[in-house]
Phi, psi and omega in degrees: 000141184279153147291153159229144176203155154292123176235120183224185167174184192041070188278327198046052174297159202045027165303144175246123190231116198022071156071342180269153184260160202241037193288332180277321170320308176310304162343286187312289163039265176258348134353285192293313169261038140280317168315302173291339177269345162323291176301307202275356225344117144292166194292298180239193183198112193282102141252128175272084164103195225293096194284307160293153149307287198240157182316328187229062188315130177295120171340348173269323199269318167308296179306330183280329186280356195256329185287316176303328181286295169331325195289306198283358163258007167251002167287321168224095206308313206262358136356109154257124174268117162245130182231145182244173193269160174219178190312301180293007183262177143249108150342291195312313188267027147263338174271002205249022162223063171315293209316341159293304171312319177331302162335316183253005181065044167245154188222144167259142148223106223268297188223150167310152179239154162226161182269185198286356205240030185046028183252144163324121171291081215294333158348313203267333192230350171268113174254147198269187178195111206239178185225201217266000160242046162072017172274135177275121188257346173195151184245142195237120209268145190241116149221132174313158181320120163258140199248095199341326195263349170273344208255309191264166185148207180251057200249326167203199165300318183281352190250004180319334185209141157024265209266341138281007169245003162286311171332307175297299193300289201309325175305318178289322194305286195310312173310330182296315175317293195299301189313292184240055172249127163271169196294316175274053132227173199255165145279111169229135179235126171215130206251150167233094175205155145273123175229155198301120191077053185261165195239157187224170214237167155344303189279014182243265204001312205287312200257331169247105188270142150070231193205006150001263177308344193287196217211151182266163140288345167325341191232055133223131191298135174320318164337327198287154156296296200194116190250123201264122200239115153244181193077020184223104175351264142008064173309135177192156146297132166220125184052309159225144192327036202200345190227106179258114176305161138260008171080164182285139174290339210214127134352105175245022164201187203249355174263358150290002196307317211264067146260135202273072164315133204200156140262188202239135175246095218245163179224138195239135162229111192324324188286341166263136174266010158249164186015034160322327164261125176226150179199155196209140215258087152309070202309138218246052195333148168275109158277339188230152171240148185251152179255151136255153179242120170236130185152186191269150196304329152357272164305295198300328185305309186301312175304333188290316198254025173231021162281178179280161163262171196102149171285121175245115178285343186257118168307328194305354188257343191287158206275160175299176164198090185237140188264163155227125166263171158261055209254182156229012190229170179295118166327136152262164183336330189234028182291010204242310194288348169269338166305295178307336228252321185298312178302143165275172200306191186358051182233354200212171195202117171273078223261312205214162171204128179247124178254129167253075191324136159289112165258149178296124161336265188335321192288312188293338185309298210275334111029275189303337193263149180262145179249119167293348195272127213286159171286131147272158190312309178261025151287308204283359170263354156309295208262014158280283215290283193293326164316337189243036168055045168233156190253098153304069186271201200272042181245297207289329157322284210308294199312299194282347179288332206296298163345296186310272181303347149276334149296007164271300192298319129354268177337287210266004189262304180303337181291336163319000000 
């Protein structure tokens, strides 16, 4: 029997994007894709990750994923919703309100579990996916952001460092799989990952340093169906059709506008061995448009007043806007105000202005060469901090080692 599943991730509820919060974007959202599962009803409906913005999501952010769920069981009964935790969640706290999920035929999985006896709770992490007479048509291996202090430790010989033991959990998982999968079901494992050569956006950068972490496809056995990928914007494919970012539903930084926001509408069907995957890019209508302006204050001023005009009255709907000029002089004072001054009224929100020096051949020569010497934490929060046009001085410099060094102090108490 074919599967049909929904593969969507990186929703980031209660995201704040300079100070505005984006609850109405979201709204539209999950409207619009009630409306597709209304129509296509699937068996499930896949989020890879980071459901939340921050580990201690606001009530409102909250509310919106149970009310959406609640919606979506009553649209599509037979319906299952599965989500895994991604970097930006707490595992704990998406799992510990099950017994709610349970209600919508939705399921979490948060964190690795191991049993008394130090083996991978694999129960916990293989999840069926059945259709509307309760036959299991595919089975889906779910895994979470993993997170180094959840994977390793003394549970066996293989977990001793990282990277053998995301090595070890996918082996078990998938053998566990291969045991109790029959021929007409399928396999899908969804992931919370960077995996290598994946290309990433402005809002990743800050969490992903160099390329550490990303993860091979080596390690997944040919046997997956389909690998459902969250944590990379960016829809994309890596290395082969079968294994997919579906990308974020909303621009969430201003280097996402032209990124195709989309769900994945994907189809498995076990009995063929040609084209046995079929999938369609299910496009995300844009509720708010984000802008970039680039240019010497000129240009921008003139690109600012040859944008469109009319009024938007709920500020929460009016469009971004971030500038970058250009100069080789001192701003003038009142350059925030000419910028606004350019815009038509209630229609746009002047969210970020970046200024950018005209450099000198030598300046740019010197520039181009890379330094090889690793970033410390309070470089790379230097130079985070001034990409959003703020002046790191020594309060704030003091606030973030202070951070650090409790998160060290943390680090090595866990390490205990």
């Amino acid at each position: 029997m074919t599967v049909r599943f929904f593969h969507t991730s990186d929703w980031h509820l209660g995201q704040f994007f300079y100070n505005h919060a984006r609850d109405y974007e979201h709204e539209q959202f999950l409207t619009w894709l009630l409306e597709q599962i209304q129509l296509e009803q699937p068996h499930a409906l896949l989020i890879a990750g980071d459901i939340f913005d921050v580990i201690n999501p606001a009530s409102k952010a909250q509310k919106q994923l149970y009310q959406f769920l609640a919606d979506a069981h009553e649209r599509a009964p037979h319906m299952q919703t599965l989500m895994i935790a991604g970097n930006h969640d707490s595992g704990y706290r998406v799992e510990q309100v099950q017994p709610l999920l349970d209600k919508y035929h939705a399921k979490a999985v948060g964190v690795i579990k191991w049993t008394e006896n130090h083996c991978l709770d694999l129960d916990t992490l293989l999840l069926p996916i059945y259709d509307a007479e309760q036959n299991i048509v595919a089975w889906c291996l779910s895994l979470p952001f993993l997170r180094s202090s959840e994977i390793t430790g003394t549970y066996n010989e293989h977990t001793q460092n990282s990277q053998s033991a995301i090595a070890y959990l996918h082996q078990q998982l998938i053998a566990e799989a291969k045991a109790r999968k029959t021929p007409e079901q399928a396999l899908i494992l969804m992931s919370h990952a960077h995996m290598q050569g994946g290309e990433v956006s402005d809002s990743e950068r800050s969490i992903i340093i160099g390329n550490e972490e990303a993860l091979s496809t080596a390690l997944f056995d040919d046997i997956i169906d389909y690998v459902a990928l969250g944590h990379l914007h960016k829809p994309q494919k890596v290395g082969s059709e079968h294994i997919r970012y579906s990308g974020s539903p909303i621009p969430l930084s201003f280097s996402e506008i032209n990124y195709p926001h989309q769900v994945l509408k994907v189809s498995i069907d076990p009995s063929k061995q040609e084209n046995r995957l079929q999938y369609e890019a299910l496009k995300i209508p844009r509720a708010v448009h984000l802008h970039r302006i680039k240019g010497d204050i000129d240009e921008v001023i003139g690109k600012l007043k040859a944008l469109a005009a009319g009024e938007i009255a709920d500020i929460n709907q009016r469009e971004y806007i971030e500038v970058e000029y250009h100069t080789d002089a001192p701003p003038p004072p009142n350059l925030r105000q000419q910028f606004e001054d350019a815009l038509a009224p209630n229609r746009y929100r002047l969210v970020r202005i970046q200024r950018k020096y005209l450099a000198s051949d030598a300046e740019q020569c010197q520039e181009s060469q890379i330094s090889l010497e690793p970033p410390t934490p309070e470089k790379l929060f230097q130079q985070i901090w001034a990409k959003q046009g703020f002046s790191a001085d020594e309060e704030v410099l003091r606030d973030f080692m202070s951070l650090v060094h409790e998160a060290e102090q943390q680090s090595n108490e866990d390490s205990h």
